[in-house]
N, C-alpha and C positions, 0 to 999 in steps of 0.2 A: 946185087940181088937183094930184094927185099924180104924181110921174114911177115911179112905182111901178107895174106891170101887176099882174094879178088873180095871174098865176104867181109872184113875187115877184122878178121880175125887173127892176132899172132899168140906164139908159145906162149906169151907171159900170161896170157889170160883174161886180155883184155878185149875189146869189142869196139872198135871206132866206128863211128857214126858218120859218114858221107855227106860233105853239105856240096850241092851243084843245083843246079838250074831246074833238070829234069824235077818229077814229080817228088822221086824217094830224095831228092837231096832237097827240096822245098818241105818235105812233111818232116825230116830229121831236124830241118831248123827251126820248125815250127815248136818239136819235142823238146831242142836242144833251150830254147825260150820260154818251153811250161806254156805253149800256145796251145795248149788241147782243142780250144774251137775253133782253133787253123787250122791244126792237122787234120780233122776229123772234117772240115770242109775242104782241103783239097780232095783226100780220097775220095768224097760223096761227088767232087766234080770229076774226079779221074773213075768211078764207078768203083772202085772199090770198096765195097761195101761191108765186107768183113772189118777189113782194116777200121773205118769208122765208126762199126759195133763194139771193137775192141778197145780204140785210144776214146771211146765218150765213155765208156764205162772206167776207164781211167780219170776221166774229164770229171765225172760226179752225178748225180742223180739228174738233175736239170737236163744235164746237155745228154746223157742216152736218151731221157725220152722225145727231149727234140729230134734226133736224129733216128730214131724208130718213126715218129712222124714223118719224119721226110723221107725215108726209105718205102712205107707203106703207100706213101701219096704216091710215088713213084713207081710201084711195083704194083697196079692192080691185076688181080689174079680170084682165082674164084677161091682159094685159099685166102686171102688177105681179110675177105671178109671176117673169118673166121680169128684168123691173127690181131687185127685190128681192136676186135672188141676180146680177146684174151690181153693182150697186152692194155683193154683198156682198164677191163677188170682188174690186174695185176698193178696198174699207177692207183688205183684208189686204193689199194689195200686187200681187197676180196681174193682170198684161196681157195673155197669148195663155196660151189654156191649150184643149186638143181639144175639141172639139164634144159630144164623146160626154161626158165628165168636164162638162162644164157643162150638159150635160141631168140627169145622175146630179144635180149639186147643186138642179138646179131640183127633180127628183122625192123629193129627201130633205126641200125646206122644202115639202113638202104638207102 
């Protein structure tokens, strides 16, 4: 019998990381190699989308806003407009900027 659970979790306090074929044992090897923009492109092929918001902000500045672009190109919605040019305002720097000027940027990315 193993003191090992199905999660990879045993008493001692450790956490083992599954490497196999399937998806989660391809994104663990990716983690297990400091691959952050493997891991964060299988999930974006497996739809996982959280997961890749989570391991590119691990990844570094560059690859979250990469993968905020490709989430957004992927996901249009009558929201996204809105998202899109907040997150674009938020990669230049700009925090409070008037209401009126962040409409104008929404109606310029039509």
């Amino acid at each position: 019998m193993s003191i090992i659970n199905a999660s990879g979790w045993c008493p001692c306090g450790l956490t083992l990381l599954f490497t196999s074929v399937d998806t989660d044992g391809l994104i663990s090897q990716a983690l297990l190699l400091g691959n952050f923009r493997g891991a964060v492109e299988l999930c974006m092929r497996a739809e996982r989308f959280a997961d890749a918001i989570i391991l590119a902000i691990a990844g570094g500045e560059n690859l979250l806003k990469e993968t905020q672009k490709r989430y957004f190109a992927k996901h249009k919605t009558k929201l996204s407009l809105v998202s899109d040019s907040f997150v674009y305002l938020l990669s230049r720097g700009r925090r409070v900027i008037p209401w009126q000027t962040f409409v104008q940027i929404c109606v310029e990315m039509l």
